[in-house]
C-alpha positions in Angstrom: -24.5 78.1 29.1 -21.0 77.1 28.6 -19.1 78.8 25.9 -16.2 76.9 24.2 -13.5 79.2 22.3 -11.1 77.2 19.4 -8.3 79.0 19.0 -7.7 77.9 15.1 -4.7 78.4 12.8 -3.2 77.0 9.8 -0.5 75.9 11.5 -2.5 72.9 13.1 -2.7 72.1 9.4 1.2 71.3 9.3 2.7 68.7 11.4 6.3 67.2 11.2 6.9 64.2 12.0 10.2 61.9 11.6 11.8 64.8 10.1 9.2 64.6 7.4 6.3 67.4 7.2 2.8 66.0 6.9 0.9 68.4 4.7 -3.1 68.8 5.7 -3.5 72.2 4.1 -4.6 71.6 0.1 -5.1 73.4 -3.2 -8.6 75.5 -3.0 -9.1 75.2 0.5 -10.7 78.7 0.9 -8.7 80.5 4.1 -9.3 83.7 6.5 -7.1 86.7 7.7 -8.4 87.4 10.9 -7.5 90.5 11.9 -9.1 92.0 8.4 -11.4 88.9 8.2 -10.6 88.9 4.1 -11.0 85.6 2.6 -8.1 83.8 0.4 -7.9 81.0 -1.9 -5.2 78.9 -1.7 -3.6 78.3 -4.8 -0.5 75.9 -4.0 1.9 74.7 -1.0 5.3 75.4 -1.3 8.0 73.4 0.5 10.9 74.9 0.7 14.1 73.9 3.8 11.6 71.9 5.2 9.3 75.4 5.7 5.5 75.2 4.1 5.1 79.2 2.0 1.3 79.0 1.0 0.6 81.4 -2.0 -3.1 82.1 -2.1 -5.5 84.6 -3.9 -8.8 86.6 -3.7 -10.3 88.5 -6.4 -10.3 92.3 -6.3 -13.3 94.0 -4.5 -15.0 95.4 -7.7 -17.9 93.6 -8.6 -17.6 91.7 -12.5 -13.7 91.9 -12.0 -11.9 89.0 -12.4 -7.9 90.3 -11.1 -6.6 88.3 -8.8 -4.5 89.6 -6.0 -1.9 87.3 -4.6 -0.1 86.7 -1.3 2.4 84.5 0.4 2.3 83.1 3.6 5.0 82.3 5.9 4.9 79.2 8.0 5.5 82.2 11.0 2.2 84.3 9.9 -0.4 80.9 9.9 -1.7 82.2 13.2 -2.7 84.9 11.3 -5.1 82.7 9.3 -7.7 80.3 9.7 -9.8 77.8 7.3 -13.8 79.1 6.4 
């Protein structure tokens, strides 16, 4: 048996082009840390000098809780993440 290994990121999601950035990452696309493998909504895109800021969400660990708890993510730390 042959195994295959992706090596995924968000950054694959985020290509320039031209001097222009071509945005494949969207609102709701649900998202993985995986080092802690906690999951994150994102909740918008940010562009900001040309840089993509993602600021994403997941709900607090209590069961019938509603919080949110929200992050930012630096273009630098999407190798951090992958899409579920």
């Amino acid at each position: 048996m042959v195994e295959i290994v992706l090596n995924e990121n968000l950054k694959k999601g985020v290509k320039k082009k031209k001097g222009k950035i071509i945005n494949m990452l969207s609102n709701f696309l649900l998202i993985r840390h995986k080092p802690t493998k906690i999951e994150y909504t994102i909740q918008k895109i940010i562009i900001n000098d040309n840089k993509p800021l993602i600021v994403a969400y997941r709900y607090y660990s209590k069961p019938g809780n509603d919080k949110k708890v929200f992050i930012k993510i630096p273009m630098s730390d999407f190798k951090k993440y992958e899409s579920v």
